[in-house]
C-alpha positions as a Markdown table, in Angstrom:
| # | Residue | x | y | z |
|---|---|---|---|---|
| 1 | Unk | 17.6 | -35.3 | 31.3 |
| 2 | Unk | 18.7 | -33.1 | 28.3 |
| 3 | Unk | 17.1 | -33.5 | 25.3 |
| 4 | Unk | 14.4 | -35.8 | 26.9 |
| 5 | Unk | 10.3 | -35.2 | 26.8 |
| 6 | Unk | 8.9 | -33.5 | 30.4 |
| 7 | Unk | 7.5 | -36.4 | 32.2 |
| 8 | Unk | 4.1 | -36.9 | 31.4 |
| 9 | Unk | 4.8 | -36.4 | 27.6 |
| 10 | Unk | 4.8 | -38.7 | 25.7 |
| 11 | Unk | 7.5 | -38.7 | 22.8 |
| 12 | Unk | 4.9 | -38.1 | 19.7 |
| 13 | Unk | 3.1 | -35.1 | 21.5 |
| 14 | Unk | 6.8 | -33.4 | 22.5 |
| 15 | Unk | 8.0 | -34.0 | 18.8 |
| 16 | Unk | 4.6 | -33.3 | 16.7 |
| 17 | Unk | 4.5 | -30.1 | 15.2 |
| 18 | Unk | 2.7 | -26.8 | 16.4 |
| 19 | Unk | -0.7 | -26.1 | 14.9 |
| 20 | Unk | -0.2 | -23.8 | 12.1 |
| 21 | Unk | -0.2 | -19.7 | 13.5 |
| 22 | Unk | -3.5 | -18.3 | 12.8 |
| 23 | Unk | -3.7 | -14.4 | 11.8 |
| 24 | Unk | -5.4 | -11.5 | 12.6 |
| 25 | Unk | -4.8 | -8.5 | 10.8 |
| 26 | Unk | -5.5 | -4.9 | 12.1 |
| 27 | Unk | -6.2 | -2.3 | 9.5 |
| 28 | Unk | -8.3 | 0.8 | 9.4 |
| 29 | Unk | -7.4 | 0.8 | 5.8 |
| 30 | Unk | -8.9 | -2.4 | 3.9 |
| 31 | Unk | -11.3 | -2.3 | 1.1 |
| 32 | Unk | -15.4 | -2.2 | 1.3 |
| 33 | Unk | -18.1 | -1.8 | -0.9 |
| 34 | Unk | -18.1 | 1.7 | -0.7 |
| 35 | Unk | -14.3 | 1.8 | -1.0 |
| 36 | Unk | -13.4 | -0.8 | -3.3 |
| 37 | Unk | -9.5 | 0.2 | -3.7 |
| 38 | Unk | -8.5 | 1.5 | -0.2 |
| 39 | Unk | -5.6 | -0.7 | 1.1 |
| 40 | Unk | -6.0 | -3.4 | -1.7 |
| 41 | Unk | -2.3 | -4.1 | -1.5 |
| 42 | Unk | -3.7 | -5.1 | 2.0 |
| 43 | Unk | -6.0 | -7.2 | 0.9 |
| 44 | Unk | -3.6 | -8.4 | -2.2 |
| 45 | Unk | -1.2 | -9.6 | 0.5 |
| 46 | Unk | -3.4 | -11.2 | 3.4 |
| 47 | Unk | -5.2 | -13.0 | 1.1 |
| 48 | Unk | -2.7 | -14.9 | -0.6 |
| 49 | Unk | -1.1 | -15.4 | 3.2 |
| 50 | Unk | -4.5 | -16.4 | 4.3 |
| 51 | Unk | -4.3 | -19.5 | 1.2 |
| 52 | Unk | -1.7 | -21.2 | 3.8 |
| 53 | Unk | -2.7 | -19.6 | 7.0 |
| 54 | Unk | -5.9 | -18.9 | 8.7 |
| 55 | Unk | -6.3 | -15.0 | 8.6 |
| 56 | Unk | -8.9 | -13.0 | 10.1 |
| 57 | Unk | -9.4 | -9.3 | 9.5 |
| 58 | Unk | -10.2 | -6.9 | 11.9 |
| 59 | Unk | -11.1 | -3.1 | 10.2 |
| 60 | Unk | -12.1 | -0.4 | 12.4 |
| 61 | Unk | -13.9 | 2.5 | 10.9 |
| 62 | Unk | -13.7 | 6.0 | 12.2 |
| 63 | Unk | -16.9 | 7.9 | 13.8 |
| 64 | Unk | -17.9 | 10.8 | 14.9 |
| 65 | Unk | -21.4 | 12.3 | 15.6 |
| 66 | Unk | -21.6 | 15.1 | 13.2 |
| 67 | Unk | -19.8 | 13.6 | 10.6 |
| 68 | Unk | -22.6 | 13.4 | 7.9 |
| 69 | Unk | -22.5 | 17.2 | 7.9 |
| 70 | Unk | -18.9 | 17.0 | 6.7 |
| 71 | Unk | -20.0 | 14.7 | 4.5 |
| 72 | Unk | -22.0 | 17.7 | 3.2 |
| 73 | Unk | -18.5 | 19.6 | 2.3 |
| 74 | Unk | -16.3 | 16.2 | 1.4 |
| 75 | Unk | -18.6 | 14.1 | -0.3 |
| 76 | Unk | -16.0 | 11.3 | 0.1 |
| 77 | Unk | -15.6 | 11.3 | 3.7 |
| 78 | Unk | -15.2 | 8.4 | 6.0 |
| 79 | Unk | -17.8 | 6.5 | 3.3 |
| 80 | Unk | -16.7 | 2.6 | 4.3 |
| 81 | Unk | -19.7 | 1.5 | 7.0 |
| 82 | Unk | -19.4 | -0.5 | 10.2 |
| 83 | Unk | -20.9 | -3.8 | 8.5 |
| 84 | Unk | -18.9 | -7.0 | 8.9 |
| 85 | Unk | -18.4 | -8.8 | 5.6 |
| 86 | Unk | -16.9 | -11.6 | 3.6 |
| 87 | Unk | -13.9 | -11.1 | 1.1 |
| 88 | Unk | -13.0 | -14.0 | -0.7 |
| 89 | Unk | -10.8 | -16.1 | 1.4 |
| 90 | Unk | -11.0 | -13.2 | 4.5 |
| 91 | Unk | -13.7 | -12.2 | 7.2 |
| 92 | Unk | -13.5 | -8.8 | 7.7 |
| 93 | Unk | -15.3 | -7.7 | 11.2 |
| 94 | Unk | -15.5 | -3.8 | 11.2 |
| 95 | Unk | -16.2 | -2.4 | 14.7 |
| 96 | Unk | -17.0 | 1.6 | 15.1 |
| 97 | Unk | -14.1 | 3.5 | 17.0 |
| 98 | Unk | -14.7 | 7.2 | 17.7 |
| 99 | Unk | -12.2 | 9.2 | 16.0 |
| 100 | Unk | -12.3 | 13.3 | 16.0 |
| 101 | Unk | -11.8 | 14.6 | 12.6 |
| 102 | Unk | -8.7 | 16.6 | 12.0 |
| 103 | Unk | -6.4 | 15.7 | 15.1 |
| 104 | Unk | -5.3 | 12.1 | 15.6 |
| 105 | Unk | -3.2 | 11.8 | 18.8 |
| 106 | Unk | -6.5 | 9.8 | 20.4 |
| 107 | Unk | -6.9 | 7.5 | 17.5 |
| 108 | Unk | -4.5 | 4.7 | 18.7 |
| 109 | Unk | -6.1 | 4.2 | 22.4 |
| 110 | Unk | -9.5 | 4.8 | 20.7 |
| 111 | Unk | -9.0 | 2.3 | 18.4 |
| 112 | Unk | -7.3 | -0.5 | 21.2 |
| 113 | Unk | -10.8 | -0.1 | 23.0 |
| 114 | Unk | -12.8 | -0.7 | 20.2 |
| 115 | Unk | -10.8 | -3.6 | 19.1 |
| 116 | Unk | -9.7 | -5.4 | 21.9 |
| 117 | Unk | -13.0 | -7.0 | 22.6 |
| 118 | Unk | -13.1 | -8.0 | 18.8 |
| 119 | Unk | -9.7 | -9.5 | 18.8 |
| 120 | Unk | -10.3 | -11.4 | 21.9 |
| 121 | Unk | -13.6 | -13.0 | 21.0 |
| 122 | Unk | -11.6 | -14.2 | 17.6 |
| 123 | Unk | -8.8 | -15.4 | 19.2 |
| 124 | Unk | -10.8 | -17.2 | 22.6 |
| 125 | Unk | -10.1 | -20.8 | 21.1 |
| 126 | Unk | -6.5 | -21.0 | 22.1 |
| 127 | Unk | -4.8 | -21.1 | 18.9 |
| 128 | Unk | -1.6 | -19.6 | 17.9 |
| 129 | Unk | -2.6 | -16.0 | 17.5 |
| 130 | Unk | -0.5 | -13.0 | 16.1 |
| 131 | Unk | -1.6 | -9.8 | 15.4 |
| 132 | Unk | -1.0 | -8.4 | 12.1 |
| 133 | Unk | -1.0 | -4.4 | 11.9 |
| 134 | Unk | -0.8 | -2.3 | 9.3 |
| 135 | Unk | 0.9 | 1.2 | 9.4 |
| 136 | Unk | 2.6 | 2.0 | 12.6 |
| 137 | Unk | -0.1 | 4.4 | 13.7 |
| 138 | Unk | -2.9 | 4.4 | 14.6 |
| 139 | Unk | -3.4 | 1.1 | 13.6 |
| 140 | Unk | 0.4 | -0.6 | 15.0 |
| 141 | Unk | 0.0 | 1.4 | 19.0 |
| 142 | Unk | -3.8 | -0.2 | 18.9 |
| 143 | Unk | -2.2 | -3.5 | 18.2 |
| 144 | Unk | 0.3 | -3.2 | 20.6 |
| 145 | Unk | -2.4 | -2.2 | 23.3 |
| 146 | Unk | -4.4 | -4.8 | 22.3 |
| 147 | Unk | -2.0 | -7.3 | 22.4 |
| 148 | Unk | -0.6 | -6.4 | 25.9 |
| 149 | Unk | -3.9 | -7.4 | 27.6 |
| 150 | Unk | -4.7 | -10.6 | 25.0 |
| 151 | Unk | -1.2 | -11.8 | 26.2 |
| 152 | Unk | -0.5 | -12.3 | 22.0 |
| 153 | Unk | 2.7 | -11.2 | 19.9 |
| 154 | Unk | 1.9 | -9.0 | 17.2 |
| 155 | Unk | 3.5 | -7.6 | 13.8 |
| 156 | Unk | 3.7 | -3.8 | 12.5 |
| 157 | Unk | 4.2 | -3.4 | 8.8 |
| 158 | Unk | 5.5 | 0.1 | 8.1 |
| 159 | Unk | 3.9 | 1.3 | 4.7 |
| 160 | Unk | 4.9 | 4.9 | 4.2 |
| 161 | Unk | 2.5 | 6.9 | 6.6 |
| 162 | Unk | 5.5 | 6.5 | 9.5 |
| 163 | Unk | 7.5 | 9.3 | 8.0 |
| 164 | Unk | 5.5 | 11.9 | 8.6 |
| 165 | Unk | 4.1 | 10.7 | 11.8 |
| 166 | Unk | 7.6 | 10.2 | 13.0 |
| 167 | Unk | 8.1 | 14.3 | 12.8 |
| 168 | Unk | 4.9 | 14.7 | 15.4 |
| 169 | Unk | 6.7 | 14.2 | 18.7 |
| 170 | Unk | 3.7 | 13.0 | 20.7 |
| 171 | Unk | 2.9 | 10.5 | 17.7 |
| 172 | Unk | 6.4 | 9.6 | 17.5 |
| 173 | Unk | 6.8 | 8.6 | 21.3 |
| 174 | Unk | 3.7 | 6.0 | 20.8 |
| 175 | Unk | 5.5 | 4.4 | 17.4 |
| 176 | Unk | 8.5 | 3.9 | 19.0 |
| 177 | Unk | 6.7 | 2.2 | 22.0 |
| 178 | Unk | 4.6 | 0.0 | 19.8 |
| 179 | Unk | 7.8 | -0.9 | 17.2 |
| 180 | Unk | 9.9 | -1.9 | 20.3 |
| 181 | Unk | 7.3 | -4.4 | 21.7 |
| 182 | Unk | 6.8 | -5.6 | 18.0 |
| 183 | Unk | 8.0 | -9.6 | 17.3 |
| 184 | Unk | 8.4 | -8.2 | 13.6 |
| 185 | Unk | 8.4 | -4.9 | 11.9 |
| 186 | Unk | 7.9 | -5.5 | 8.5 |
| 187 | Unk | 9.1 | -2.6 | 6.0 |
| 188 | Unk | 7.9 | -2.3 | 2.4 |
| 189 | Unk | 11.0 | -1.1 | 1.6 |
| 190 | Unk | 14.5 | -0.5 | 3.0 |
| 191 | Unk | 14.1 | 3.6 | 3.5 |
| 192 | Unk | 11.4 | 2.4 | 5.8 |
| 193 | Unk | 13.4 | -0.4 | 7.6 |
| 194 | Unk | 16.2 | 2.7 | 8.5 |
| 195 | Unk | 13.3 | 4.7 | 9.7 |
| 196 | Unk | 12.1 | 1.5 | 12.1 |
| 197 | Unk | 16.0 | 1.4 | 12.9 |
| 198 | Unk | 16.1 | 5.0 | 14.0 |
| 199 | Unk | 12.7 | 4.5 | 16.1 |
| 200 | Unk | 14.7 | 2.3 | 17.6 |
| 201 | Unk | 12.9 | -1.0 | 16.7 |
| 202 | Unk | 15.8 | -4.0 | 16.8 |
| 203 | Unk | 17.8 | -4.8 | 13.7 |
| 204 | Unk | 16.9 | -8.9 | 13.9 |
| 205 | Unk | 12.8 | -7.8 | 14.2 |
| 206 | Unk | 12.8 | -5.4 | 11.6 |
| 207 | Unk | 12.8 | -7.1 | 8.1 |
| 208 | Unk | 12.1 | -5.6 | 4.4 |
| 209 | Unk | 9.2 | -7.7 | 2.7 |
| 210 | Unk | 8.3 | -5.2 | -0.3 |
| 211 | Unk | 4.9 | -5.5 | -2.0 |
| 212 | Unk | 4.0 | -7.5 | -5.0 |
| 213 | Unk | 2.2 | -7.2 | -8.7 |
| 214 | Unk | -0.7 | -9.6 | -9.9 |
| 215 | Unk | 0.6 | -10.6 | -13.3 |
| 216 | Unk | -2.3 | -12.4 | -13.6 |
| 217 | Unk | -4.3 | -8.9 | -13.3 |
| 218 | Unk | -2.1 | -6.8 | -15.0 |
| 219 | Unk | -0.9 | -8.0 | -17.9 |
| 220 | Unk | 0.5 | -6.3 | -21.3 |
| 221 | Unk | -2.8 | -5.4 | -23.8 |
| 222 | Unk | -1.7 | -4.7 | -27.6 |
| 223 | Unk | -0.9 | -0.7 | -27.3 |
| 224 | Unk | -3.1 | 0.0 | -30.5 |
| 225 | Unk | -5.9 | -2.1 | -29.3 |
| 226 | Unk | -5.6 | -0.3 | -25.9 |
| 227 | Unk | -5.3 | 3.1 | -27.9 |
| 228 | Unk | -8.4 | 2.5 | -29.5 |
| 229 | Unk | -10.6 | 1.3 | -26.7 |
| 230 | Unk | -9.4 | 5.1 | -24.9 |
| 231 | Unk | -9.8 | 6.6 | -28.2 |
| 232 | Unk | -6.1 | 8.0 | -28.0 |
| 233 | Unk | -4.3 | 8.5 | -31.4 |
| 234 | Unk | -2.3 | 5.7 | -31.9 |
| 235 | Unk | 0.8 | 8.4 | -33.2 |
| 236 | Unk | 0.4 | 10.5 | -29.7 |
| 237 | Unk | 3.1 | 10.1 | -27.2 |
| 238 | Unk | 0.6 | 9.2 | -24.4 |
| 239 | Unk | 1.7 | 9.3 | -20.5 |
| 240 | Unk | -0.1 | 8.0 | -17.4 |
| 241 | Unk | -0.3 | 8.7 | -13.5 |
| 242 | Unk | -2.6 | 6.2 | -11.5 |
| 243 | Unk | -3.4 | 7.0 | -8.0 |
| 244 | Unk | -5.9 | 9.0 | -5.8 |
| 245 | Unk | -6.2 | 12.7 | -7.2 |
| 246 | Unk | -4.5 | 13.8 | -4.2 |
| 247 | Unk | -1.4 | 16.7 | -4.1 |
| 248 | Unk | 1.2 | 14.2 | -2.6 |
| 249 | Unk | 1.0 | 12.1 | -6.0 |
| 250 | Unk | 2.1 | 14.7 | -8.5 |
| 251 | Unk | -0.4 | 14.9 | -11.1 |
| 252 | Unk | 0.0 | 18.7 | -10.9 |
| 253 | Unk | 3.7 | 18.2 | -11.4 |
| 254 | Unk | 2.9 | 16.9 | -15.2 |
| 255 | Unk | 0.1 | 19.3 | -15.9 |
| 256 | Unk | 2.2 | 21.9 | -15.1 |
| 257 | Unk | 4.7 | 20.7 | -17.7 |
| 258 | Unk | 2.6 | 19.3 | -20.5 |
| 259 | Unk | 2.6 | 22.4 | -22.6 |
| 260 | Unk | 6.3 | 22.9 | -23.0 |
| 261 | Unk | 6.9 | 18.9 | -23.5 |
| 262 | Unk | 4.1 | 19.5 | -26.4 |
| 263 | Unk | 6.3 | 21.9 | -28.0 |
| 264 | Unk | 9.6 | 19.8 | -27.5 |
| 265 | Unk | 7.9 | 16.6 | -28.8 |
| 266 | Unk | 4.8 | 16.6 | -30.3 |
| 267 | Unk | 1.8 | 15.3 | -29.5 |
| 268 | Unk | 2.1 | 14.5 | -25.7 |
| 269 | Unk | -1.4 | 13.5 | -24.7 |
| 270 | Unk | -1.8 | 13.1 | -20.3 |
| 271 | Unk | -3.7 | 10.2 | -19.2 |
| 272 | Unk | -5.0 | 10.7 | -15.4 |
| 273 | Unk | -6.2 | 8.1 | -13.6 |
| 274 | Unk | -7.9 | 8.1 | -9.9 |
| 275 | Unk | -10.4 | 9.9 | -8.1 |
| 276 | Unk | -10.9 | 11.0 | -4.6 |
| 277 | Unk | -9.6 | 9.3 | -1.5 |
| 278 | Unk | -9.6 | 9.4 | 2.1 |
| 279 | Unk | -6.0 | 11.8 | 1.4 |
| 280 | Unk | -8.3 | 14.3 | -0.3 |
| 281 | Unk | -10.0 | 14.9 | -3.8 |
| 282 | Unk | -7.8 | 17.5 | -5.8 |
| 283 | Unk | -10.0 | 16.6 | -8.9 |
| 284 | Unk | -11.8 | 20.5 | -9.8 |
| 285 | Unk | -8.3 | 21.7 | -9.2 |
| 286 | Unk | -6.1 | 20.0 | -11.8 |
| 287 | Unk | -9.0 | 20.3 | -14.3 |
| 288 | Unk | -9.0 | 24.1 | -13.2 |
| 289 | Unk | -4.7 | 23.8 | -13.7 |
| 290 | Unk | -5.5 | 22.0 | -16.9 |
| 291 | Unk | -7.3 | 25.1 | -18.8 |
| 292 | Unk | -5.5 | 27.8 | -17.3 |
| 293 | Unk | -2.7 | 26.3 | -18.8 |
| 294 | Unk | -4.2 | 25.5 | -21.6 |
| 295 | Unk | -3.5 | 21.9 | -22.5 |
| 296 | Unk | -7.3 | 20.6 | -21.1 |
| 297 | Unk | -7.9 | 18.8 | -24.1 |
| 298 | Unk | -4.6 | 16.8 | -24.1 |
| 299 | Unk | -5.6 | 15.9 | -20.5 |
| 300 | Unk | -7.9 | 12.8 | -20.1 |
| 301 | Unk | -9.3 | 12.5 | -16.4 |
| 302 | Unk | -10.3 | 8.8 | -16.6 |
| 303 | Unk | -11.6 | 8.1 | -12.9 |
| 304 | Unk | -11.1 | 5.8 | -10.6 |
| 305 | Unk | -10.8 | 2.6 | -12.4 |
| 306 | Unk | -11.5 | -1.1 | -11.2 |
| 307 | Unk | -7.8 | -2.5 | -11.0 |
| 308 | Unk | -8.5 | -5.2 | -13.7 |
| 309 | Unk | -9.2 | -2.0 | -16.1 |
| 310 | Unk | -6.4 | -0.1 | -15.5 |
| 311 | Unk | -3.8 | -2.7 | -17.4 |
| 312 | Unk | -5.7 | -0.5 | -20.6 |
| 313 | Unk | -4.4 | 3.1 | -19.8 |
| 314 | Unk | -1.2 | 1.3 | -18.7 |
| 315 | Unk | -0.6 | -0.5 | -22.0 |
| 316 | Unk | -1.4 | 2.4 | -24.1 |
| 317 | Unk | 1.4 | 4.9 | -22.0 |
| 318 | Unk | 4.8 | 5.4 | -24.1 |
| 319 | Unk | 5.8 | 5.7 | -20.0 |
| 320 | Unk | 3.7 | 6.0 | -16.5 |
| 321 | Unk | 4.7 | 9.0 | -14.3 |
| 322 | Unk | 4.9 | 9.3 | -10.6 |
| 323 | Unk | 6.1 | 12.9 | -9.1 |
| 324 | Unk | 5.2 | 11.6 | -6.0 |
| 325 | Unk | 6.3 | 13.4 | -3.0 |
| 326 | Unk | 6.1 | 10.4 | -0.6 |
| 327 | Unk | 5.5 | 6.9 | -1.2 |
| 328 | Unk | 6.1 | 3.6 | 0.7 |
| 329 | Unk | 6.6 | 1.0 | -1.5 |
| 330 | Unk | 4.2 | 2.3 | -5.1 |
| 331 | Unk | 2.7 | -0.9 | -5.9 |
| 332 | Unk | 1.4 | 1.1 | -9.7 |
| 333 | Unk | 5.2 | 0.7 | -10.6 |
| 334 | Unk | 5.2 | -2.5 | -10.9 |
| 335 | Unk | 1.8 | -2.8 | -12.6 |
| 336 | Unk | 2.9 | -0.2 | -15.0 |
| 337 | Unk | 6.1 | -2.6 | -16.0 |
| 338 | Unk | 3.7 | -5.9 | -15.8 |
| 339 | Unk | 1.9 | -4.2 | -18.5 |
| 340 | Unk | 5.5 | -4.0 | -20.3 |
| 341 | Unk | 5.1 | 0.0 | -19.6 |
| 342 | Unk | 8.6 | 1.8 | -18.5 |
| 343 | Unk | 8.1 | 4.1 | -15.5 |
| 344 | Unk | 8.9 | 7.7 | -14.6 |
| 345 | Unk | 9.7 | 8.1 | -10.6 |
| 346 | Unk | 10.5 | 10.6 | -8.3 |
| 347 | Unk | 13.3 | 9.7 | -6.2 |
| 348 | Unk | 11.0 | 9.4 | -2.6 |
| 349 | Unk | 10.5 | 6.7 | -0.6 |
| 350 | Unk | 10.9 | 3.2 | -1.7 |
| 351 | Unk | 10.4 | 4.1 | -5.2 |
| 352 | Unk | 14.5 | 3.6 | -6.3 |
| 353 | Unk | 14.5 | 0.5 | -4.9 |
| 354 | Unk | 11.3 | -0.4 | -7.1 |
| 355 | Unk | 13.1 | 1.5 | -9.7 |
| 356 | Unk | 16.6 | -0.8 | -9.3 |
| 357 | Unk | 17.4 | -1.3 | -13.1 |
| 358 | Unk | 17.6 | 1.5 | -15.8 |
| 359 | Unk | 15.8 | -1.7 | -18.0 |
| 360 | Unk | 12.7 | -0.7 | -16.5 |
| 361 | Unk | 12.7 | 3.3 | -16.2 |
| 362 | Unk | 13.5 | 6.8 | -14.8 |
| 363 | Unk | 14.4 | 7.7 | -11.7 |
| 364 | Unk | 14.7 | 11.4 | -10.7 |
| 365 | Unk | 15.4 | 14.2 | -8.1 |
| 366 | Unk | 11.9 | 15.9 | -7.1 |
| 367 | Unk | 14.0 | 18.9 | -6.0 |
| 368 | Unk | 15.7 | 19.4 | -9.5 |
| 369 | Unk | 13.7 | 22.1 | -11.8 |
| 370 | Unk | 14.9 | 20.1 | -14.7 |
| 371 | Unk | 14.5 | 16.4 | -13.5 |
| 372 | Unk | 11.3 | 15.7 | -14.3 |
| 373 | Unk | 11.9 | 17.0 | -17.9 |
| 374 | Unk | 14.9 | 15.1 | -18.5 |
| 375 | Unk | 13.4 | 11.7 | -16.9 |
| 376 | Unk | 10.6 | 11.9 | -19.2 |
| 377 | Unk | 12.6 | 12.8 | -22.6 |
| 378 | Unk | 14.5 | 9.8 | -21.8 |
| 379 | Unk | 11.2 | 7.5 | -21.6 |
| 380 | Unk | 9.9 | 8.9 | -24.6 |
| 381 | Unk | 13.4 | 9.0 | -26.0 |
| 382 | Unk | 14.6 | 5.4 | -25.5 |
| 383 | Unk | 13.8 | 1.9 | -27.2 |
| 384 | Unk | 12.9 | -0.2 | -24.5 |
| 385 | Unk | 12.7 | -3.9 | -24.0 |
| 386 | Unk | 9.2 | -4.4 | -23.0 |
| 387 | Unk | 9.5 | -7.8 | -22.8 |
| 388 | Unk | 12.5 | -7.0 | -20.4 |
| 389 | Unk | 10.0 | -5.1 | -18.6 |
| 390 | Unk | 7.2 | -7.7 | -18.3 |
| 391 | Unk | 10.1 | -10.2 | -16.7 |
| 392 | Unk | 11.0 | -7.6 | -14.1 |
| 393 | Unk | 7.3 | -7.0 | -12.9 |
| 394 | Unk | 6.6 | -11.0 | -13.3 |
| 395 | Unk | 10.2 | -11.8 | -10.7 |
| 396 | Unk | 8.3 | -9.2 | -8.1 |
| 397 | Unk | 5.4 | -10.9 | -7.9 |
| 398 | Unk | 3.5 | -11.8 | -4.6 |
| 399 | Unk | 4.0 | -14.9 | -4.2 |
| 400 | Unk | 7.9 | -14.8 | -3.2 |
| 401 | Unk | 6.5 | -12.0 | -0.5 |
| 402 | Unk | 4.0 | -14.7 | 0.8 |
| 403 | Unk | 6.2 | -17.2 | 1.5 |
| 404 | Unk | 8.5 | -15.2 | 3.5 |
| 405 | Unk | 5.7 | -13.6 | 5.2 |
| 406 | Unk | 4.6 | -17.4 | 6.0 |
| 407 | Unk | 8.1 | -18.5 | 7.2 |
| 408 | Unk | 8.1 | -15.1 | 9.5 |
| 409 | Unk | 4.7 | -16.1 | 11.4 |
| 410 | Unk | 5.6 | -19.0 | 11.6 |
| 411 | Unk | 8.2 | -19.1 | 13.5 |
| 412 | Unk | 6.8 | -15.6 | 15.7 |
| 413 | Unk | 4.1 | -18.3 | 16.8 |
| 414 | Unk | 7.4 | -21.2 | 18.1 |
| 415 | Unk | 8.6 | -18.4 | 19.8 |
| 416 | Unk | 5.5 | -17.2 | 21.8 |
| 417 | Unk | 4.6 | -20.7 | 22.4 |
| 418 | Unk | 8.0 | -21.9 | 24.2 |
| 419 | Unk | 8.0 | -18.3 | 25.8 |
């Protein structure tokens, strides 16, 4: 009858709930030893999911046989080893995929055959399974492959990376393939969700779960304490950039315009903070930019700093600046406002929706000559309400992501186990 148990159930086994889903994320981007910051937002998020869930992380690292002797030209290349590892709360197995540098159309398949054995060994003892991929490709078609012949449902969480793979057509025609089979598309942001919409992944899969700050990591630090420890002048008008020295993140942008703020107000001192990263290492160049223009002395290049040290630069910036040309969901903004610091952003990607109250900063056009110039005068300008600032980072923090995260795999695993 409706509504009863199937016979040979007993009532208690047809009403008692489903073991809990257990995870396995798939990222080529995670971070190592050798890489301590690449995808930490990753890591950030799958860790506090993996406080309520079982998670398991699966990492595939690139190789190719002459890639020492690139290593030769780009000291930073491909550095993370195939070494499995422990990370906190998170097992991270890192199998060796071969990957030709330069051209990536292979990468997806290449990565599904190096994976699937992984993912299937992991997943052998019958529990709810779902595979977690990050970035639509490479990483979200190997899932999808992967998860076709393990019989499992899996996730894609678009991070930024999906624009410009969705102007390669051959690319394109393998993330729309792996979105559609997708039980959930997560977006970091809404620009991305509309992308997912026109790759024609279904409106009820594809939900916006932005990323989160660590207040308990970055925090505010007294600006004159934090002034004296970088040996700033606690007068200057101090601004900030953190991310990999890479072109896309604008640090060339400022550079270019520090003189002439100099002359309009003062003592305008640039704090750069980053290094090189798997996008590229434009470090020799914007120190080369930096003297022809002649402002290399009011330009600090601070390096890559652990994340627990880079509350410091924020807290002593009058504003942080991000000319970004593309971004997915900029996890520094909200760091920088944790700190109590108001932000300067381009108007790409997510970063308006990060960005959503004038309380908290500067949004501006990228393609306006004169945006950037008025965005910051206004920063430097204004009398902000840092404590207004702090309460904005501390209402974006992870843990309201986690839970709907959570809820989301959750009830991916119902579905697949009454499929």
């Amino acid at each position: 009858m409706p509504g009863q148990p199937a016979a040979g159930t007993t009532v208690a086994a047809a009403t008692a709930p489903r073991p809990a889903p257990r995870i396995a994320v798939l990222s080529s981007l995670f971070p190592s030893s050798e890489e301590p910051v690449a995808g930490i937002f990753i890591r950030e998020r799958m860790a506090r999911v993996a406080a309520q869930l079982p998670v398991t992380v699966v990492a595939p690292v690139g190789w190719f046989p002459m890639q020492g002797l690139i290593r030769r030209f780009r000291p930073h290349f491909r550095l993370t080893r195939p070494v499995d590892s422990r990370d906190g709360p998170l097992q991270v197995l890192r199998p060796r995929y071969c990957s030709i540098p330069g051209p990536i159309l292979l990468d997806g398949a290449a990565m599904a055959a190096a994976c699937t054995p992984v993912l299937r060994r992991i997943t052998a003892d019958g529990g709810n399974w779902v595979i977690d991929a990050h970035f639509a490709y490479p990483d979200g078609y190997a899932a999808s492959l992967a998860a076709a012949r393990l019989g499992l449902p899996y996730t894609i969480t678009l991070r930024g990376t999906e624009q410009r793979h969705s102007r390669m057509p051959a690319i394109r025609r393998r993330m729309v393939a792996a979105l559609g089979g997708a039980s959930r598309v997560f977006c970091v942001s809404a620009s991305l969700r509309r992308l997912a919409l026109e790759l024609g992944t279904r409106a009820d899969r594809a939900v916006v779960v932005p990323n989160g700050v660590d207040t308990a990591r970055y925090f505010p630090v007294e600006r004159e304490l934090a002034r004296r420890r970088l040996g700033l002048p606690v007068d200057a008008r101090v601004l900030v950039t953190v991310g990999g020295l890479v072109r896309r993140k604008g640090f060339h942008l400022v550079i270019g315009r520090l003189a002439e703020w100099r002359r309009r107000w003062g003592n305008v001192v640039y704090l750069a903070v980053g290094g090189a990263s798997r996008e590229g290492d434009e470090g020799a160049a914007l120190r080369a930019q930096a003297r022809e223009a002649g402002v290399a002395e009011h330009v600090r290049f601070l390096g890559a700093l652990p994340p627990e040290e880079v509350r410091v630069p924020l807290s002593a910036a009058d504003a942080m600046v991000l000319a970004s040309s593309n971004e997915g969901w900029a996890n520094v903004l909200l760091e920088s406002m944790a700190c109590g610091t108001p932000v300067v952003a381009s108007d790409v990607g997510g970063n308006r929706e990060v960005v959503a109250s004038a309380v908290v900063g500067e949004v501006f056009d990228l393609q306006d000559a004169g945006g950037l110039d008025r965005a910051v005068g206004e920063a430097l300008s204004k009398a902000w309400d840092r404590e207004a600032i702090v309460e904005y980072a501390r209402c974006n923090s992870w843990n309201a992501r986690v839970e709907q995260l959570v809820a989301e795999f959750r009830g991916i695993a119902q579905a697949a186990s009454v499929a």
